[in-house]
mmCIF file of the N, C-alpha and C atoms, coordinates in Angstrom:
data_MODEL
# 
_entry.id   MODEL 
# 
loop_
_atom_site.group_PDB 
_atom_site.id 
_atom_site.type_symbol 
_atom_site.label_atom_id 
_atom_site.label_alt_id 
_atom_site.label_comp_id 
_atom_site.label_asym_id 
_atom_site.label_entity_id 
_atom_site.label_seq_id 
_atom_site.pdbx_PDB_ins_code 
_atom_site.Cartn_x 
_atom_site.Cartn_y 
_atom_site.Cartn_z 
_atom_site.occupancy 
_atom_site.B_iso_or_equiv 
_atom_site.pdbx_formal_charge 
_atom_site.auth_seq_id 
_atom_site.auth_comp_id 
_atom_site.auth_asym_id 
_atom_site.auth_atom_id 
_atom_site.pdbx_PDB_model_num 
ATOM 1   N N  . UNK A 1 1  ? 130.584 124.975 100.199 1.00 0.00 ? 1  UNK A N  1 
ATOM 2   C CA . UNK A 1 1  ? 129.792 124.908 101.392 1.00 0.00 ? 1  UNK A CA 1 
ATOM 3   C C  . UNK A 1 1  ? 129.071 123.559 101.422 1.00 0.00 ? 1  UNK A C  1 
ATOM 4   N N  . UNK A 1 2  ? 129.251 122.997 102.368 1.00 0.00 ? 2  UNK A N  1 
ATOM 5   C CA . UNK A 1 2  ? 128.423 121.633 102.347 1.00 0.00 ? 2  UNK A CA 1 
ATOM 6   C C  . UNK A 1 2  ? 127.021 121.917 103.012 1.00 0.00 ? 2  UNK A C  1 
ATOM 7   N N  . UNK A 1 3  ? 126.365 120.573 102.982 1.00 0.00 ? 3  UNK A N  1 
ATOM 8   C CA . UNK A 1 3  ? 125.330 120.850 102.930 1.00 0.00 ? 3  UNK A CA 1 
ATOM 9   C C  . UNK A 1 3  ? 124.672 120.656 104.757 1.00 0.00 ? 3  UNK A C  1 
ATOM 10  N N  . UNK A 1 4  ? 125.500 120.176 105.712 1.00 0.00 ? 4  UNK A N  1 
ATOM 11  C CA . UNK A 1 4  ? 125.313 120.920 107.045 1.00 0.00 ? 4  UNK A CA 1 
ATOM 12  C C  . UNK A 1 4  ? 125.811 121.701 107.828 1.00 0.00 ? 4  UNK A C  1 
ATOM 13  N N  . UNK A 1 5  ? 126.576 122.735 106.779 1.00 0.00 ? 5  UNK A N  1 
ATOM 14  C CA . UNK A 1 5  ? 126.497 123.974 107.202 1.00 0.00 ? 5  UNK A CA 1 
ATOM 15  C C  . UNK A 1 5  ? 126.034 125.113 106.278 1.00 0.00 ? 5  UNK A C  1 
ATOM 16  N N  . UNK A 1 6  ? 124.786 124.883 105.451 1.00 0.00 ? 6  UNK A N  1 
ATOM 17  C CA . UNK A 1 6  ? 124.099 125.611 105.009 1.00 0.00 ? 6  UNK A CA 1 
ATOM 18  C C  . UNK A 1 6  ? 122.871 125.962 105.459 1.00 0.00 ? 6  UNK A C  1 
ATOM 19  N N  . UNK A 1 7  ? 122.081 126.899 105.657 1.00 0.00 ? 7  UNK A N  1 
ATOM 20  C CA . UNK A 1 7  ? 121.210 127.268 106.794 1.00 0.00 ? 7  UNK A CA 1 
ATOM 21  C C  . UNK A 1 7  ? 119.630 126.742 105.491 1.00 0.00 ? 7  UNK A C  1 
ATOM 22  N N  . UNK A 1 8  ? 119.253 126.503 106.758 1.00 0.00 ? 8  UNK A N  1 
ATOM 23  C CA . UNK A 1 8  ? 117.884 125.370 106.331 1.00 0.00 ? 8  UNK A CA 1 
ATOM 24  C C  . UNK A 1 8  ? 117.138 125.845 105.655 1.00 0.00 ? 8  UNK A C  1 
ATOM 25  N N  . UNK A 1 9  ? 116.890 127.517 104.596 1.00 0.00 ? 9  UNK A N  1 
ATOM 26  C CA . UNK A 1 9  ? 116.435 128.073 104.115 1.00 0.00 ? 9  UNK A CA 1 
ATOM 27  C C  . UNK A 1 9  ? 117.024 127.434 102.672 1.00 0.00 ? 9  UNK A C  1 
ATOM 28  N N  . UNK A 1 10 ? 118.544 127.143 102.535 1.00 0.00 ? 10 UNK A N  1 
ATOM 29  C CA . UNK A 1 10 ? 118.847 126.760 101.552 1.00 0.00 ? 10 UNK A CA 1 
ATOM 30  C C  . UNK A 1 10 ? 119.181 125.177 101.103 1.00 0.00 ? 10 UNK A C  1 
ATOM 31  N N  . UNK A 1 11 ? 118.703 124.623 101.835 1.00 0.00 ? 11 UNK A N  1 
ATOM 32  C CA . UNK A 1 11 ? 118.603 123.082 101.823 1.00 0.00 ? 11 UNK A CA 1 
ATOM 33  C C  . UNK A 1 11 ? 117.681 123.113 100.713 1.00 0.00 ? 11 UNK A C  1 
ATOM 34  N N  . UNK A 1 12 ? 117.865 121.832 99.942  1.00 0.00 ? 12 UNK A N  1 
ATOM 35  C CA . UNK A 1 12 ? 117.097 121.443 98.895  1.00 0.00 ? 12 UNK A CA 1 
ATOM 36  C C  . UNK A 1 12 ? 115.687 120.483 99.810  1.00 0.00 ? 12 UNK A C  1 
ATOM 37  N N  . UNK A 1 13 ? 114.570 120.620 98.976  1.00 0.00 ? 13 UNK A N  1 
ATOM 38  C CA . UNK A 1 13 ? 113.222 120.704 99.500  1.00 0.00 ? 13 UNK A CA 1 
ATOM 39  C C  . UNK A 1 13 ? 112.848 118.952 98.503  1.00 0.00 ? 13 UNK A C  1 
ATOM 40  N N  . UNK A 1 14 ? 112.593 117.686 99.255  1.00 0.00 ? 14 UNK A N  1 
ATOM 41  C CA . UNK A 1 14 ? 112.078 116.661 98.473  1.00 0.00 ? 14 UNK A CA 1 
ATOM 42  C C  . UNK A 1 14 ? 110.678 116.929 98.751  1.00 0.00 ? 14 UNK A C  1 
ATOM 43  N N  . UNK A 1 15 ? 109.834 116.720 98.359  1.00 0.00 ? 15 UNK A N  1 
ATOM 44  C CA . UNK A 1 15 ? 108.378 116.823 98.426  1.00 0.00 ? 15 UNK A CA 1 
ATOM 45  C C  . UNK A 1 15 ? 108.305 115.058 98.659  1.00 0.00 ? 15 UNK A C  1 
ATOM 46  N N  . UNK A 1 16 ? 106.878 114.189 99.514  1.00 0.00 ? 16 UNK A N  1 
ATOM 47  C CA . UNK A 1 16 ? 106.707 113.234 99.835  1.00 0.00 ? 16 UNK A CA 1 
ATOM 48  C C  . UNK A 1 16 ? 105.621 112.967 98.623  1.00 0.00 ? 16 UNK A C  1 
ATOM 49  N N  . UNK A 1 17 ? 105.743 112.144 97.905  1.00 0.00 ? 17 UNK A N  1 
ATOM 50  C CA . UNK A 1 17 ? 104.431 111.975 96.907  1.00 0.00 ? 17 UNK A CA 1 
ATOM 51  C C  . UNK A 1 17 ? 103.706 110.727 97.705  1.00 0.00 ? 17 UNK A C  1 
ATOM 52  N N  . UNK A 1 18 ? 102.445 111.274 97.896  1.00 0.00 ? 18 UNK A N  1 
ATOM 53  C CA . UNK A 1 18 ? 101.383 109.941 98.290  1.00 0.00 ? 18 UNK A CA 1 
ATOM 54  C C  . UNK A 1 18 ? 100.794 109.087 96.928  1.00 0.00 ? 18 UNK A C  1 
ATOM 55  N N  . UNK A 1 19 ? 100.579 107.670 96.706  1.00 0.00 ? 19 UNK A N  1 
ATOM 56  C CA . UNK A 1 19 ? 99.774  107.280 95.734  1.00 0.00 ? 19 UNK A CA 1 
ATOM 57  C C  . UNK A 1 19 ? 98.773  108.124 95.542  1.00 0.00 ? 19 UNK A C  1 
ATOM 58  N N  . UNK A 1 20 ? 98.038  108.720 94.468  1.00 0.00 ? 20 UNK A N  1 
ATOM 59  C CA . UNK A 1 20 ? 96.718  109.225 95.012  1.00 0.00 ? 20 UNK A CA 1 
ATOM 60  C C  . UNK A 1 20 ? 95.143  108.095 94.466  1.00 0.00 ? 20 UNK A C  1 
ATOM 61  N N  . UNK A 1 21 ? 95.592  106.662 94.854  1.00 0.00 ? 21 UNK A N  1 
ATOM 62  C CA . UNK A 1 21 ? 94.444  105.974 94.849  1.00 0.00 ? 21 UNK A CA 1 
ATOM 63  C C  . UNK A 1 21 ? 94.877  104.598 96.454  1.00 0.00 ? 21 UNK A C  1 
ATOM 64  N N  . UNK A 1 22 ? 93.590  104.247 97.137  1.00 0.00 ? 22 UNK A N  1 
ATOM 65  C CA . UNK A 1 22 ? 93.436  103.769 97.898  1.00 0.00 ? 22 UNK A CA 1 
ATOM 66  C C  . UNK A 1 22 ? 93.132  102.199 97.476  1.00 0.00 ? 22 UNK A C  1 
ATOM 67  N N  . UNK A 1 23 ? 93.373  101.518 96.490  1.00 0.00 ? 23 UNK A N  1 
ATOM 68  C CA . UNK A 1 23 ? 92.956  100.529 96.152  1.00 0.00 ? 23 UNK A CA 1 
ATOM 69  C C  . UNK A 1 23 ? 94.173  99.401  96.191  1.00 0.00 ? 23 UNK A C  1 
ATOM 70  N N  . UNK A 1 24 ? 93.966  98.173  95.928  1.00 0.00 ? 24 UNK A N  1 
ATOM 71  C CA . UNK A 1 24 ? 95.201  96.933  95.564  1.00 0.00 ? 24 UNK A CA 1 
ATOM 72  C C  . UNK A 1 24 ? 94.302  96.113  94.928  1.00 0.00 ? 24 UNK A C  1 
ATOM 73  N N  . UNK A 1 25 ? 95.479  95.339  94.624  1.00 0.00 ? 25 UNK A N  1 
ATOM 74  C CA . UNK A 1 25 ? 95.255  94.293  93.521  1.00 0.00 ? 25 UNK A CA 1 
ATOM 75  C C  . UNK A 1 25 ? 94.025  93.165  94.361  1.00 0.00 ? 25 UNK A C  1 
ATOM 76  N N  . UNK A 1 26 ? 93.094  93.041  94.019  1.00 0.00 ? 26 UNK A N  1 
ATOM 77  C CA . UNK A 1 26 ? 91.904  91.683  94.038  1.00 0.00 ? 26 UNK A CA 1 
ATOM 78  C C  . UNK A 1 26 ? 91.256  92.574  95.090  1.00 0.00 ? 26 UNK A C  1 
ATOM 79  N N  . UNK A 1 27 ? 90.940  93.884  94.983  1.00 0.00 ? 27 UNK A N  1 
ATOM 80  C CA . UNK A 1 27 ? 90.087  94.671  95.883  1.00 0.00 ? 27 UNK A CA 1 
ATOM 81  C C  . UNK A 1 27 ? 88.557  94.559  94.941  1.00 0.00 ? 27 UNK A C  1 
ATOM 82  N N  . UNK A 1 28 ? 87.647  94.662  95.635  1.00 0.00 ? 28 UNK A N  1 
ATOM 83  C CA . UNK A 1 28 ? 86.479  94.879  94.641  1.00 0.00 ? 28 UNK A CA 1 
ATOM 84  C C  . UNK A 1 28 ? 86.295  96.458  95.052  1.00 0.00 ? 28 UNK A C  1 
ATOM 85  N N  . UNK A 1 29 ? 85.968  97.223  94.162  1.00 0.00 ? 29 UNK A N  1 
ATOM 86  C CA . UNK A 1 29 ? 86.044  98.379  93.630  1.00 0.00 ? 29 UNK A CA 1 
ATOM 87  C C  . UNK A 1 29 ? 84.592  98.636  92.985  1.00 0.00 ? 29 UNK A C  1 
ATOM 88  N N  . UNK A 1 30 ? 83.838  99.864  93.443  1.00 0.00 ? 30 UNK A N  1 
ATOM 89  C CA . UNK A 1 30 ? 82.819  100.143 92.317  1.00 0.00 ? 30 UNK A CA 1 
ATOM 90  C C  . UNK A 1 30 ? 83.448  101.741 91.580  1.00 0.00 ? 30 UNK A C  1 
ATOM 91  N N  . UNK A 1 31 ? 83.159  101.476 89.905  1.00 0.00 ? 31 UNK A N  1 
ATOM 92  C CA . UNK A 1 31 ? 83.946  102.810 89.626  1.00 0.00 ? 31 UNK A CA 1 
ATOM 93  C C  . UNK A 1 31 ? 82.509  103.352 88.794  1.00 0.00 ? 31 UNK A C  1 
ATOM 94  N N  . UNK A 1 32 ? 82.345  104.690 89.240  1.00 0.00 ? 32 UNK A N  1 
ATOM 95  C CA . UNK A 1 32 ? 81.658  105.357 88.492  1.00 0.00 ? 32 UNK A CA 1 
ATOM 96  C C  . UNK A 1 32 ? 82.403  106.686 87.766  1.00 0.00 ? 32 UNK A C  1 
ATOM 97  N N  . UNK A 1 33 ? 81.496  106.619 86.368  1.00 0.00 ? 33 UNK A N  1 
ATOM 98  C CA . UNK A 1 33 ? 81.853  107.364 85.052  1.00 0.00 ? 33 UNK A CA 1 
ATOM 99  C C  . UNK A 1 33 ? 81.890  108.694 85.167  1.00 0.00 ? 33 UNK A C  1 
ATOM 100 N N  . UNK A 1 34 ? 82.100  109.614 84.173  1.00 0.00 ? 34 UNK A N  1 
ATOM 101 C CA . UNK A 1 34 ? 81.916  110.952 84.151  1.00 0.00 ? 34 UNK A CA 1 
ATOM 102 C C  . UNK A 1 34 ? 80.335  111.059 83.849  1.00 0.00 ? 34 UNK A C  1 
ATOM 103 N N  . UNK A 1 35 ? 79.813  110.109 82.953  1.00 0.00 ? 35 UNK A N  1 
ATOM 104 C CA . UNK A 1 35 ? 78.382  110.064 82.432  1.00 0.00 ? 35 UNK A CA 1 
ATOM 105 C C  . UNK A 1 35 ? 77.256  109.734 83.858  1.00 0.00 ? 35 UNK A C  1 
ATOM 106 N N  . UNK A 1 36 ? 77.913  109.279 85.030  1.00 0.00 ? 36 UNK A N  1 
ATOM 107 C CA . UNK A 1 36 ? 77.100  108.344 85.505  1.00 0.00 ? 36 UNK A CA 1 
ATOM 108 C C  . UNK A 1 36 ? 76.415  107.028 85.939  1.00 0.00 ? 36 UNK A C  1 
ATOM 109 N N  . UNK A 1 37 ? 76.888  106.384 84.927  1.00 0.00 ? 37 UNK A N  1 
ATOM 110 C CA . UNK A 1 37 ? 77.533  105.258 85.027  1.00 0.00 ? 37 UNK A CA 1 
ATOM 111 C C  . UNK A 1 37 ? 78.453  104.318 85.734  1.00 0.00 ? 37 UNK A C  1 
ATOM 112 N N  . UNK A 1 38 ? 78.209  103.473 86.402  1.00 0.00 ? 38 UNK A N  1 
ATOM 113 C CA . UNK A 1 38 ? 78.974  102.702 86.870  1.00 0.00 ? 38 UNK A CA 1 
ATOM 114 C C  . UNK A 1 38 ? 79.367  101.208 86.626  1.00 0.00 ? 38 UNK A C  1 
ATOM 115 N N  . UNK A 1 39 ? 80.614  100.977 87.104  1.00 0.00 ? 39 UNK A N  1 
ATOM 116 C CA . UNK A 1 39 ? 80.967  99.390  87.120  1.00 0.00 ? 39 UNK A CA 1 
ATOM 117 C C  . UNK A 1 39 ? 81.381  98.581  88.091  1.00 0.00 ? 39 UNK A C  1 
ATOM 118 N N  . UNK A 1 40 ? 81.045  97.380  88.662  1.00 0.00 ? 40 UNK A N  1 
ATOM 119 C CA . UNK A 1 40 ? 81.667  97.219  89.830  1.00 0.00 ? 40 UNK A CA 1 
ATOM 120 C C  . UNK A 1 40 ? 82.597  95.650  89.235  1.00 0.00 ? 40 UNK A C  1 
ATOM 121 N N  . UNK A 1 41 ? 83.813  95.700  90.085  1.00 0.00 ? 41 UNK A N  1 
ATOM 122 C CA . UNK A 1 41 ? 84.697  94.579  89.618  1.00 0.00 ? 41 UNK A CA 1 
ATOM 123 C C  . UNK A 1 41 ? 85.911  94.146  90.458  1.00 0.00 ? 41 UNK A C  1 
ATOM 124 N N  . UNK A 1 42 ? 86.549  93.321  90.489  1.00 0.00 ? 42 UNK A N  1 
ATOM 125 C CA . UNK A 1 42 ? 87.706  93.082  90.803  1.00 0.00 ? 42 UNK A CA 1 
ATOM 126 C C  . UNK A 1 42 ? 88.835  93.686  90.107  1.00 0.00 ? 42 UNK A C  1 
ATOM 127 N N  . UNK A 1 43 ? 90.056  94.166  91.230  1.00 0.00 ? 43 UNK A N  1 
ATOM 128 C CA . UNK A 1 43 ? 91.153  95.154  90.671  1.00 0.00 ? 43 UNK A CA 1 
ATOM 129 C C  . UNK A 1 43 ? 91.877  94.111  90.239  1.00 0.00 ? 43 UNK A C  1 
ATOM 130 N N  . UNK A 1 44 ? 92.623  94.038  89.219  1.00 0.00 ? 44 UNK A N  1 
ATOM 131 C CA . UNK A 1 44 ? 93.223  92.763  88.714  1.00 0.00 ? 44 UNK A CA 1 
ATOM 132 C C  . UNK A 1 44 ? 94.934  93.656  88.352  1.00 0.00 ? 44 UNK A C  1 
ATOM 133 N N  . UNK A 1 45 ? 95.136  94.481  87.639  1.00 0.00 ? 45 UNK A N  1 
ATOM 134 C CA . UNK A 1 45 ? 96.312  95.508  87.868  1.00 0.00 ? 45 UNK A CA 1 
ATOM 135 C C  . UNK A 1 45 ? 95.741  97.142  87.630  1.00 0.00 ? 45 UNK A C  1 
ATOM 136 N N  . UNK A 1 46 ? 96.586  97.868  87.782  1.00 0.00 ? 46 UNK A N  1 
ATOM 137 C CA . UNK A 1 46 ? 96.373  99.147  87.608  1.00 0.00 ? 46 UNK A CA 1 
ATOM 138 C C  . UNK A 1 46 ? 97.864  99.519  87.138  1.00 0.00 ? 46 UNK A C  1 
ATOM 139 N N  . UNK A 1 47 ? 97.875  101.325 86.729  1.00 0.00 ? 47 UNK A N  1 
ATOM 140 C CA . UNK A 1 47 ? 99.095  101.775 86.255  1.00 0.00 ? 47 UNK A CA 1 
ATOM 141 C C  . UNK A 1 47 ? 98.888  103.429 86.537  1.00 0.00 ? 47 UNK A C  1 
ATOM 142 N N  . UNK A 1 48 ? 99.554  104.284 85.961  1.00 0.00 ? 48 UNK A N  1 
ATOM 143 C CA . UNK A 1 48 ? 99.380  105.868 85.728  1.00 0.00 ? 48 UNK A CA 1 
ATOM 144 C C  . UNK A 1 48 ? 98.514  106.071 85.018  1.00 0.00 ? 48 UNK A C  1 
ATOM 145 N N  . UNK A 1 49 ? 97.441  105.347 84.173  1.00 0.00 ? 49 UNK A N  1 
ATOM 146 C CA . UNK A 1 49 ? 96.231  105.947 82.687  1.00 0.00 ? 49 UNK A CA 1 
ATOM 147 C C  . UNK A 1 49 ? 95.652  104.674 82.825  1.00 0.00 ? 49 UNK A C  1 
ATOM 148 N N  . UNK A 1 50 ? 95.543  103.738 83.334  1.00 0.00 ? 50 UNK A N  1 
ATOM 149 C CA . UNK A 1 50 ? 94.626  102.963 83.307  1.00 0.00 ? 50 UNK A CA 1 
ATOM 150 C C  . UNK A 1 50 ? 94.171  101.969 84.740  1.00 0.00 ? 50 UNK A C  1 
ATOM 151 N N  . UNK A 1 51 ? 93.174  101.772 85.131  1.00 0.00 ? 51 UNK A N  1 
ATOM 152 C CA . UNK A 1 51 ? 92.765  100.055 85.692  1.00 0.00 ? 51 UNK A CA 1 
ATOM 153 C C  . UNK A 1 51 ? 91.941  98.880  84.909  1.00 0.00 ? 51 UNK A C  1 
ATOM 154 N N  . UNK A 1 52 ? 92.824  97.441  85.195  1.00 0.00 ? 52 UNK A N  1 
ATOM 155 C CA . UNK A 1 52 ? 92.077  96.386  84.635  1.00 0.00 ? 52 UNK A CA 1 
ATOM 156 C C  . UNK A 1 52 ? 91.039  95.834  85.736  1.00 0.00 ? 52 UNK A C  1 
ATOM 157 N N  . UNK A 1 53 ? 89.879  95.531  85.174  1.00 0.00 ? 53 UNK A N  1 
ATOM 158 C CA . UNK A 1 53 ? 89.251  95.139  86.576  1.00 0.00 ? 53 UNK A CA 1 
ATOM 159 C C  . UNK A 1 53 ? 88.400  93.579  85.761  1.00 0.00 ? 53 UNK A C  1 
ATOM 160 N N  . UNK A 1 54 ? 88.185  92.974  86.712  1.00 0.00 ? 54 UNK A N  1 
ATOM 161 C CA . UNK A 1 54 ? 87.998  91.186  86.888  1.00 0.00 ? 54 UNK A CA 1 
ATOM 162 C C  . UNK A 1 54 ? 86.227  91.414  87.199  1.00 0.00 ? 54 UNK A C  1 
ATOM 163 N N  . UNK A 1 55 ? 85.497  91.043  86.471  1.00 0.00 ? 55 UNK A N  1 
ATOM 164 C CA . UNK A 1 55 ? 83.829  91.488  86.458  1.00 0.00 ? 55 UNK A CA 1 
ATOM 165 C C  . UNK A 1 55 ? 83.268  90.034  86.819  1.00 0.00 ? 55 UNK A C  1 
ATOM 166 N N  . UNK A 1 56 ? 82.572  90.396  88.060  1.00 0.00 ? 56 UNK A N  1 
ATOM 167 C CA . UNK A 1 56 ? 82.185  89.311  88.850  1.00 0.00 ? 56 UNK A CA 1 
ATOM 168 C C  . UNK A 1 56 ? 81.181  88.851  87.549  1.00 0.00 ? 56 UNK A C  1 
ATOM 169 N N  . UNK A 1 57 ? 81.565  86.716  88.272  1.00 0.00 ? 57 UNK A N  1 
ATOM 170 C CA . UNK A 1 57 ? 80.695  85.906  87.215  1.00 0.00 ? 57 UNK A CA 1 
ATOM 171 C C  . UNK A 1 57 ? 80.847  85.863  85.706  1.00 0.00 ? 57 UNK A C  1 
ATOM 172 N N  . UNK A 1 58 ? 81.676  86.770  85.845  1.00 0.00 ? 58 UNK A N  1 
ATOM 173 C CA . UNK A 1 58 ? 82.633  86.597  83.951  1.00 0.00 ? 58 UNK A CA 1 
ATOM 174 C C  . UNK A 1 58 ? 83.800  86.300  84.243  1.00 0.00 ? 58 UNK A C  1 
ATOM 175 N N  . UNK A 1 59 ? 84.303  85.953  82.915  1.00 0.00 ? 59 UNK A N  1 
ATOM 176 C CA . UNK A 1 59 ? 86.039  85.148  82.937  1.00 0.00 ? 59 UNK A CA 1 
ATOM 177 C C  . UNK A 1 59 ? 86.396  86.465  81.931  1.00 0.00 ? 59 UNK A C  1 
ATOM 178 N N  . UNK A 1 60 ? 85.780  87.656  81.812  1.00 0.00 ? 60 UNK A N  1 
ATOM 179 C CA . UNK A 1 60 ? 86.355  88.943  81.243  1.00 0.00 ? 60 UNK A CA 1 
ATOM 180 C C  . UNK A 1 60 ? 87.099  89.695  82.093  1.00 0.00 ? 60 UNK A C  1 
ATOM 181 N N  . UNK A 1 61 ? 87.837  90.778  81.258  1.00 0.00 ? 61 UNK A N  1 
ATOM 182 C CA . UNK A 1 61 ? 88.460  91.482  82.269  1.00 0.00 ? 61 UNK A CA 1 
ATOM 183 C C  . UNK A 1 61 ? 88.321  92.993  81.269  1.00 0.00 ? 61 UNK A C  1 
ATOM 184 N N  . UNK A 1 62 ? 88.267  94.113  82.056  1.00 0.00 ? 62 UNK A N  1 
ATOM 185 C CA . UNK A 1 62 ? 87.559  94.988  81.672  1.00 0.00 ? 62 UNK A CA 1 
ATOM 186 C C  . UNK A 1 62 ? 89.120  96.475  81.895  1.00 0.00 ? 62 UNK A C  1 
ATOM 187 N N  . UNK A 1 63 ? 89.520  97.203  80.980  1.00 0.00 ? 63 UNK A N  1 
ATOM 188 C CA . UNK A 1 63 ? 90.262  98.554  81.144  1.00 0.00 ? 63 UNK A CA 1 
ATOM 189 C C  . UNK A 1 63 ? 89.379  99.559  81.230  1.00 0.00 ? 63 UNK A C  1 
ATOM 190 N N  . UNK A 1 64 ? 90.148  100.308 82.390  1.00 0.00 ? 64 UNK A N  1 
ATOM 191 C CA . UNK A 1 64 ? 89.072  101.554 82.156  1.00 0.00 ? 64 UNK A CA 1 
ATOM 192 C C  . UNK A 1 64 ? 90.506  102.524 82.558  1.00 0.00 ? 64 UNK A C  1 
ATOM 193 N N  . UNK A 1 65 ? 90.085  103.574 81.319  1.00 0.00 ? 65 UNK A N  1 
ATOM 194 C CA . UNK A 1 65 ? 90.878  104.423 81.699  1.00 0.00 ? 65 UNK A CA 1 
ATOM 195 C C  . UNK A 1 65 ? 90.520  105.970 82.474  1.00 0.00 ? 65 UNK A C  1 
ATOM 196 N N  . UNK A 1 66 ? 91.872  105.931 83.466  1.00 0.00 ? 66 UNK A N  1 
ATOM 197 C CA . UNK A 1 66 ? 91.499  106.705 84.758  1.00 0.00 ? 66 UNK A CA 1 
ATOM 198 C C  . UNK A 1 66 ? 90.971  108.233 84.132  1.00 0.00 ? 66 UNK A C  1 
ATOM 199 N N  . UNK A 1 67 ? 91.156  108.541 83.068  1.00 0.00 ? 67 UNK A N  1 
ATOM 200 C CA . UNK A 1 67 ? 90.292  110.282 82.972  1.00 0.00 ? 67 UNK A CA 1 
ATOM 201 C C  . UNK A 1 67 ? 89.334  110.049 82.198  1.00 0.00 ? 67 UNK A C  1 
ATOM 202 N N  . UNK A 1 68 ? 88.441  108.674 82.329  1.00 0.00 ? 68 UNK A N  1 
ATOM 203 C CA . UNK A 1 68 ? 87.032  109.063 82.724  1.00 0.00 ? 68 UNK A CA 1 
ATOM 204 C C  . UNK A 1 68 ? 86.479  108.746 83.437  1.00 0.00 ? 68 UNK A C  1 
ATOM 205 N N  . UNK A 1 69 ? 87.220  108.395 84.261  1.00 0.00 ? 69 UNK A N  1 
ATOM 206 C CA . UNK A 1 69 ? 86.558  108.230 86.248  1.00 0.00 ? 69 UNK A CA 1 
ATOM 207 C C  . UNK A 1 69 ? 86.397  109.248 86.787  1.00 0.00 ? 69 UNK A C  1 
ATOM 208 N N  . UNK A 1 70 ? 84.991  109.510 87.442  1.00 0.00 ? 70 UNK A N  1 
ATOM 209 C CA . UNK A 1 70 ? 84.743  110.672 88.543  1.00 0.00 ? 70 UNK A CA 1 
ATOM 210 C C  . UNK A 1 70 ? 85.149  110.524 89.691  1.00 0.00 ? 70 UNK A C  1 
ATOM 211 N N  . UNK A 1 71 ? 84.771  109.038 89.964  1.00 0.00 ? 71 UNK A N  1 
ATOM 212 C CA . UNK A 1 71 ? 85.126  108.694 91.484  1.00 0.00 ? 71 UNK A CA 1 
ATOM 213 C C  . UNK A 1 71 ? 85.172  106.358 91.468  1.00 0.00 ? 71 UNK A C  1 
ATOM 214 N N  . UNK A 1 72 ? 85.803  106.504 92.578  1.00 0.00 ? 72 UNK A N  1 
ATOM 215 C CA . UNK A 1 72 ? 86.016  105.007 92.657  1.00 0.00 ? 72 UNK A CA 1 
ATOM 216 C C  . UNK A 1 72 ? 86.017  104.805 94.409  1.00 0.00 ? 72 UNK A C  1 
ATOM 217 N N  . UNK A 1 73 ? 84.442  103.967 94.690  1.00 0.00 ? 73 UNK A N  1 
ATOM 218 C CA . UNK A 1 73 ? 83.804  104.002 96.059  1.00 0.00 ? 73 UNK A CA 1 
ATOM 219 C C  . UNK A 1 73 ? 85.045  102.012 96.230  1.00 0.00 ? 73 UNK A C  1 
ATOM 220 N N  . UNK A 1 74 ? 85.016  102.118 97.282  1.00 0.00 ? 74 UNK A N  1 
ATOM 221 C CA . UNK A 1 74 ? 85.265  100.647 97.956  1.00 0.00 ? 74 UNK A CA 1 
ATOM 222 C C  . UNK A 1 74 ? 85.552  100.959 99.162  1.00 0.00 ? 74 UNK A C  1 
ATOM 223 N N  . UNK A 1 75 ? 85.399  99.206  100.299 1.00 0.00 ? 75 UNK A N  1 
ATOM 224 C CA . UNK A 1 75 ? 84.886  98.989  100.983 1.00 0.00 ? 75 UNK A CA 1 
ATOM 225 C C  . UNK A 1 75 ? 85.627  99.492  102.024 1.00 0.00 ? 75 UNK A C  1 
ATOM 226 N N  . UNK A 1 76 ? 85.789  100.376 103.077 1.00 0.00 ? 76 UNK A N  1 
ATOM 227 C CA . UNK A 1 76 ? 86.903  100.635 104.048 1.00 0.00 ? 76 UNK A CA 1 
ATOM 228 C C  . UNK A 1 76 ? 87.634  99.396  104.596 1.00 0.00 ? 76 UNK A C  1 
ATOM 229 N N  . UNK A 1 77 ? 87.049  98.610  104.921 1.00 0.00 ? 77 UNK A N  1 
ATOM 230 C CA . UNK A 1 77 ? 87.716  97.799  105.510 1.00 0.00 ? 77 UNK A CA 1 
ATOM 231 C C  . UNK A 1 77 ? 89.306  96.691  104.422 1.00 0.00 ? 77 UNK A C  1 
ATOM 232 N N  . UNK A 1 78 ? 88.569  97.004  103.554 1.00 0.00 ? 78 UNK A N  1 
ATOM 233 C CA . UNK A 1 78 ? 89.555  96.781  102.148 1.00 0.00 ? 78 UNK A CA 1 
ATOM 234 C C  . UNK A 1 78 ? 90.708  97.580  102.161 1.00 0.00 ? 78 UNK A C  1 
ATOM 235 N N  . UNK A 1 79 ? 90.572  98.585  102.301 1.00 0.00 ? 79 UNK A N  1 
ATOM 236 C CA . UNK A 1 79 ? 91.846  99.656  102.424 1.00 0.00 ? 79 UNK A CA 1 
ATOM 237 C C  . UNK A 1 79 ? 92.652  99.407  103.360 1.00 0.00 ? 79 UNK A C  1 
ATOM 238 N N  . UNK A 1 80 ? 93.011  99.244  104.226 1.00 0.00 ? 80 UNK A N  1 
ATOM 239 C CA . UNK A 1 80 ? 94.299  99.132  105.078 1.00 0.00 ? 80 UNK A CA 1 
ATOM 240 C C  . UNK A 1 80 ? 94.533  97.541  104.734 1.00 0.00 ? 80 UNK A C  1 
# 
């Protein structure tokens, strides 16, 4: 049986995966901790377990890894 003439109950199902972060590379980003804590910085790369971020007025660059982020605020207009 091919697959358009199989009734749409039995079609195979892709699911759409969204990124689930709103950020890019040289966004400034403030990330706050599980503790409370926060950091604010330039996004320099990111991955699946981590972001590097670019800390204004330093020539450092800072990892933070994403499960101990509560939340990560930036600027709307940054996003699109």
């Amino acid at each position: 049986m091919t697959q358009e003439t199989q009734s749409p109950s039995k079609q195979k199902f892709t699911p759409t995966r969204e990124k689930p972060y709103k950020f890019r590379k040289g966004q400034e980003v403030k990330i706050v901790f599980l503790d409370g804590k926060s950091i604010i910085g330039i996004v320099n790369q990111f991955s699946s377990y981590h972001i590097v971020l670019e800390l204004e007025g330093k020539d450092d660059f800072v990892t933070v890894f994403k499960h101990a982020i509560k939340y990560i605020l930036s600027k709307k207009s940054e996003i699109r």
